[in-house]
C-alpha positions as CSV (number, residue, x, y, z in Angstrom):
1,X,0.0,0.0,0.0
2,X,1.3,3.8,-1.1
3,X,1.9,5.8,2.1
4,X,0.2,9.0,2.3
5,X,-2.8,8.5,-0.9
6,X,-6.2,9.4,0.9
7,X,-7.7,6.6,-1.4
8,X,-5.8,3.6,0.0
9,X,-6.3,4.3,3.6
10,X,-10.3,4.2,2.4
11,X,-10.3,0.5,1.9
12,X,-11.2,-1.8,4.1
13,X,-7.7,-2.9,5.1
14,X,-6.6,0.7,5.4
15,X,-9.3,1.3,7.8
16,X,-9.2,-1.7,9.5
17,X,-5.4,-0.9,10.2
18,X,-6.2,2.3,11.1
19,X,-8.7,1.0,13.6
20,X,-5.9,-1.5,14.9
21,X,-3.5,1.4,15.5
22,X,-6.3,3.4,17.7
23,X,-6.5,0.2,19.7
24,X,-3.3,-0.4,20.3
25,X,-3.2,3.1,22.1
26,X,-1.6,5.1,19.4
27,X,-1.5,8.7,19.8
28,X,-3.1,10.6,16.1
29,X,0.4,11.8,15.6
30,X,1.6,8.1,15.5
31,X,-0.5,6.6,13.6
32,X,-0.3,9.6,11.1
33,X,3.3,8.7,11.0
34,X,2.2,4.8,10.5
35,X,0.4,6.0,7.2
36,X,3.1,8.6,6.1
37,X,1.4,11.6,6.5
38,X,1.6,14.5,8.5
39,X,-0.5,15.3,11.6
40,X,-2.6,18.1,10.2
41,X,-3.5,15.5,7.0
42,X,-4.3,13.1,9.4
43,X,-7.0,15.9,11.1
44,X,-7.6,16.6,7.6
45,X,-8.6,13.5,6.0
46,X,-10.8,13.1,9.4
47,X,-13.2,16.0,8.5
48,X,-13.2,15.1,4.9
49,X,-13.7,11.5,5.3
50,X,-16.1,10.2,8.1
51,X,-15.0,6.4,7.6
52,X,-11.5,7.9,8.6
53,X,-12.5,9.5,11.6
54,X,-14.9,6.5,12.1
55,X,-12.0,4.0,12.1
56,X,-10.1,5.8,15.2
57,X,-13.5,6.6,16.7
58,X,-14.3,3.0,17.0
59,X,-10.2,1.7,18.0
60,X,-10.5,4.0,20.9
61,X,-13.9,4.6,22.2
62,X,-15.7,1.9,21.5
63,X,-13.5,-1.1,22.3
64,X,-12.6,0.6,25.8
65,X,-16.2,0.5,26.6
66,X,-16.3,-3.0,25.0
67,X,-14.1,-4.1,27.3
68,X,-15.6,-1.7,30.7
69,X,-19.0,-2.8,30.3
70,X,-17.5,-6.7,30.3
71,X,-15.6,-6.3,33.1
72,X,-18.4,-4.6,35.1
73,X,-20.7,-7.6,33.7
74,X,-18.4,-10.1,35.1
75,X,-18.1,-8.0,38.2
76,X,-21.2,-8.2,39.1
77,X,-22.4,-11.6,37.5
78,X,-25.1,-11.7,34.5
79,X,-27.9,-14.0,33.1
80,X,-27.9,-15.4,29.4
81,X,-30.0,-18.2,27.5
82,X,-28.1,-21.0,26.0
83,X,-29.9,-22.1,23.2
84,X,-28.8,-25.6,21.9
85,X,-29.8,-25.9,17.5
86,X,-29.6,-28.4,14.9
87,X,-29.6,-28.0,11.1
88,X,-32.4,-30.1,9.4
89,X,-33.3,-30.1,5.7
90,X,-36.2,-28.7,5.0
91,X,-39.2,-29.9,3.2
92,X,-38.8,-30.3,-0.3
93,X,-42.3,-29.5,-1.6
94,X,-41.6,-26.2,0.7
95,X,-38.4,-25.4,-1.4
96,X,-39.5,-26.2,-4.5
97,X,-42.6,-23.7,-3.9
98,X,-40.4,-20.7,-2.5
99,X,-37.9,-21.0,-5.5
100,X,-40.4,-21.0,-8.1
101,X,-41.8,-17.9,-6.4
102,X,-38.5,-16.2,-5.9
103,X,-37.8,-16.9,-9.9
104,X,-41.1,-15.0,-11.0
105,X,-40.1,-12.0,-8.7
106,X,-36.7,-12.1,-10.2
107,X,-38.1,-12.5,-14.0
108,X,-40.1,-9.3,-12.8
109,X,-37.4,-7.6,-11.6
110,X,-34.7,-9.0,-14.6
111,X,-36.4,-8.9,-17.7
112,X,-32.9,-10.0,-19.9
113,X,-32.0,-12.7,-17.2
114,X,-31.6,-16.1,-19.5
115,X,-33.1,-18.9,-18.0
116,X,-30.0,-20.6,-16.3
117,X,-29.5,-17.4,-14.1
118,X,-32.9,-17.1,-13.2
119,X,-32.4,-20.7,-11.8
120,X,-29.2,-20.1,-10.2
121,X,-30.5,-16.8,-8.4
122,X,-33.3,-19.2,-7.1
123,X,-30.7,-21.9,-5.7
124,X,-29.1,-19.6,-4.6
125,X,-31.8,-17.8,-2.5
126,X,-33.7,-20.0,-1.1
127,X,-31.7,-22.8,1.3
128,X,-32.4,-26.0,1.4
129,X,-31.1,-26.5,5.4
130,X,-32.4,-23.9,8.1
131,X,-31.6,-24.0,11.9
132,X,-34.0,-25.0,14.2
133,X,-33.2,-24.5,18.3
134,X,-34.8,-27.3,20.5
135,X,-33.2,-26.4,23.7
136,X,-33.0,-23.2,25.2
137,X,-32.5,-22.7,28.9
138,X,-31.4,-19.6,31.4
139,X,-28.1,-19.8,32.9
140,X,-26.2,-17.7,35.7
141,X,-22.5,-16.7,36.0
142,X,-21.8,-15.9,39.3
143,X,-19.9,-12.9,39.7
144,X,-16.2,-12.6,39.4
145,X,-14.5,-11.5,42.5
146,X,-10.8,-10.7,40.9
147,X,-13.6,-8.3,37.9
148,X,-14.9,-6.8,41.0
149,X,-11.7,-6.2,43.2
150,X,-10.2,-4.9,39.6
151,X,-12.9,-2.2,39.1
152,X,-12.6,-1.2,42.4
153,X,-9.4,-0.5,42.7
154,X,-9.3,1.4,39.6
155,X,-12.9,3.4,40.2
156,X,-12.0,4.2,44.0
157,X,-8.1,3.7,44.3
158,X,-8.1,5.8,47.7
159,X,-10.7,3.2,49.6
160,X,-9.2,0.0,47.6
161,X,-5.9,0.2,46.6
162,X,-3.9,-2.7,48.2
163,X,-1.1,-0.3,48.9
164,X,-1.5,2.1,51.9
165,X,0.4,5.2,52.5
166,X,1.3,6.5,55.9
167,X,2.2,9.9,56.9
168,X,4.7,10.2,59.6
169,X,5.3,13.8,61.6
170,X,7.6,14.7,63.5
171,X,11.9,13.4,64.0
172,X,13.1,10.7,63.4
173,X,16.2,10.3,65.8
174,X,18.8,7.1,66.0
175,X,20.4,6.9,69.0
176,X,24.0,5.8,69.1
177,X,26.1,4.9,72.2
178,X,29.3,5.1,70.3
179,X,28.7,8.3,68.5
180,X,31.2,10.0,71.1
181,X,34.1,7.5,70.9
182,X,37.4,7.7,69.1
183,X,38.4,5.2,66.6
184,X,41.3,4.0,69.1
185,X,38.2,3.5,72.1
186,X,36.2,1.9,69.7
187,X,39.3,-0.5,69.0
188,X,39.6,-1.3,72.4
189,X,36.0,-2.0,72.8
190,X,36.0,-4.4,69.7
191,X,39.2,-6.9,70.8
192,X,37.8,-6.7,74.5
193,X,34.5,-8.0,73.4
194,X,35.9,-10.3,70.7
């Protein structure tokens, strides 16, 4: 990809590595680099072109409250229905009747269509498999004390931070006995003792 062409950084991989960028916590001067342009094309190409602006929207504020609002679900536990499917084939009478409508709508709506590709449209359209749940039942995740004890000491650091700072007044003193001595006395002292 050509650093710095407005055009290339509109595709879906230029915006999707834009986006990846904002996630990763680059600053709009970085990433600006990243692409080869300068910082006020960057703010440039984001007024011109929303899906610009749109792509580091989304890689910083929506995927940090992506991931708040999970940890705050799994701090404080959350209900969801597991629903347990199969794929079946469907009834062929069923199929048969739903593609024939689907190619007069489509003969309608194509009048040059040939007859293959009004078939194929039809094949294509209507499936001959669909899903069908047959189990669904309400579950319960407890809530996560480690999600909890992590909000909380990031939300309200000065009542739950593990570390606790104490403010001393006042002198510190050391006392010494031997501060007085001379280095011959404290000689003395030492083979006496020894």
């Amino acid at each position: 990809m050509a650093k710095g062409k407005y055009q290339e950084w509109l595709t879906d991989e230029g915006l999707i590595k834009i986006e990846g960028w904002a996630r990763d916590g680059l600053t709009d001067e970085q990433i600006s680099g990243n692409m080869g342009i300068a910082p006020k094309t960057l703010y440039r190409w984001k007024e011109n072109y929303s899906q610009i602006c749109q792509a580091l929207k989304k890689g910083k504020e929506v995927v940090d409250r992506q991931v708040e609002n999970a940890l705050f679900k799994r701090a404080i536990g959350y209900e969801y229905t597991e629903r347990t499917a199969k794929v079946v084939d469907r009834d062929r009478d069923v199929v048969e009747s739903e593609r024939r409508e689907f190619e007069n709508r489509y003969k309608l709506d194509h009048p040059e269509a040939v007859l293959q590709e009004v078939k194929d449209a039809a094949i294509k359209a209507v499936p001959t498999r669909e899903r069908i749940v047959f189990l669904e039942v309400d579950k319960q995740v407890a809530p996560d004390t480690g999600a909890a004890a992590f909000w909380l000491k990031n939300r309200k650091p000065e009542i739950w931070r593990d570390k606790k700072e104490t403010e001393l007044s006042g002198l510190v003193g050391v006392s010494n006995p031997y501060a007085n001595l001379t280095e011959d006395e404290l000689r003395k002292l030492a083979s006496r003792d020894g």
